[in-house]
C-alpha positions in Angstrom: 4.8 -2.9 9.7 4.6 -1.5 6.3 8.3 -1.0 4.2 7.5 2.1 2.7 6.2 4.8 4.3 3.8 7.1 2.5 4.4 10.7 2.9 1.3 12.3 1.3 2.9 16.1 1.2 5.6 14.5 -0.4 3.5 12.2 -2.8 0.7 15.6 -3.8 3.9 17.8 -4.8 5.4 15.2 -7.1 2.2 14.5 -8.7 2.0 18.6 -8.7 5.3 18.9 -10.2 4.5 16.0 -12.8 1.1 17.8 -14.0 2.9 21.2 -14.1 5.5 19.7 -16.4 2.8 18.6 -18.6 1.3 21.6 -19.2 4.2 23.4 -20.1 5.3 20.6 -22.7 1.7 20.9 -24.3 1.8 24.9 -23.8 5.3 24.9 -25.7 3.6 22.2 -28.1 0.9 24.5 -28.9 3.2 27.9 -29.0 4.9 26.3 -31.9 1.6 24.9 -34.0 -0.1 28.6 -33.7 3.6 30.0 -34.7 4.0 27.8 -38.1 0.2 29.4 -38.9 1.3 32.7 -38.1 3.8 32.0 -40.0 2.5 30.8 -43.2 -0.2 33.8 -43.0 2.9 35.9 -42.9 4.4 34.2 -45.7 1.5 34.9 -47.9 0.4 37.9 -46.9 4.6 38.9 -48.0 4.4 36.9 -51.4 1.2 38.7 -52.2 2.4 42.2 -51.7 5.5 41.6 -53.7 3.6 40.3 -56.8 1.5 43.2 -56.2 4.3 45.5 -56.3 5.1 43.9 -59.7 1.6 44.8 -61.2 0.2 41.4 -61.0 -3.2 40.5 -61.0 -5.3 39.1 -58.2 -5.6 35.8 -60.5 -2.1 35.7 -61.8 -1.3 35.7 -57.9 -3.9 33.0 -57.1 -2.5 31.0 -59.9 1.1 31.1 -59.2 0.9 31.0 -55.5 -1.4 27.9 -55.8 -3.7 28.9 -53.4 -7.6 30.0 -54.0 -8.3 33.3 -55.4 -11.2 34.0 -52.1 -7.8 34.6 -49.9 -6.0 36.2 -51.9 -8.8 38.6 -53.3 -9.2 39.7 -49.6 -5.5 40.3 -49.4 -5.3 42.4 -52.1 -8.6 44.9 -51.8 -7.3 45.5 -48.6 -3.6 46.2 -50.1 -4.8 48.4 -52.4 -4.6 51.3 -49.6 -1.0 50.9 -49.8 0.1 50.9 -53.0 2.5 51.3 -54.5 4.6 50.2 -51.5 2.3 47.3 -50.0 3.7 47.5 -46.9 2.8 43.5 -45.7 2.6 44.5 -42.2 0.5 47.1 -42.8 -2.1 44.7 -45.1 -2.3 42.5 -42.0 -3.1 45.1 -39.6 -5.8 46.5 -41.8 -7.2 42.8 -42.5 -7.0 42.0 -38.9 -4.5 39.1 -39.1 -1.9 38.2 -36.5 1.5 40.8 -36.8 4.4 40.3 -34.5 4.7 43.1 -31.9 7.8 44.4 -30.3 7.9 44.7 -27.0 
């Protein structure tokens, strides 16, 4: 006679239960990885429209944003259809990058 008895339904939905908790912890994991990049992309896409709005040149951006003048060339060509108010949000539609939608 064995001491514990094995209930297979039982043992399938804790090992169910287990692998469904794992996938949420990495879904959450990965919500919050893609939402620092959004992020970031938001934060430069916001820093270059305000320098633009300042009459500041692509390089002079570059330069004091520390980042590579390729980006932020792209950022600001496709600004340039919103001056004077370079509207951020608008700049990332137009380029294609990520914007938070309301629901």
């Amino acid at each position: 006679m064995c001491i514990f008895e094995y209930d297979e339904e039982e043992t399938l939905r804790q090992l169910g239960q287990q692998s469904y908790e794992e996938g949420v912890a990495a879904g959450i994991e990965q919500g919050r990885e893609e939402g620092k990049l959004v992020g970031e992309e938001q934060r430069l896409f916001r820093q270059v429209c305000t320098k633009l709005k300042k009459g500041k040149t692509q390089e002079v951006i570059a330069e004091e944003l520390e980042e590579d003048l390729s980006p932020i060339r792209s950022i600001c060509e496709a600004a340039e259809e919103f001056a004077p108010e370079y509207d951020w949000k608008k700049v990332m539609e137009k380029t294609g990058a990520y914007v938070e939608k309301k629901c």
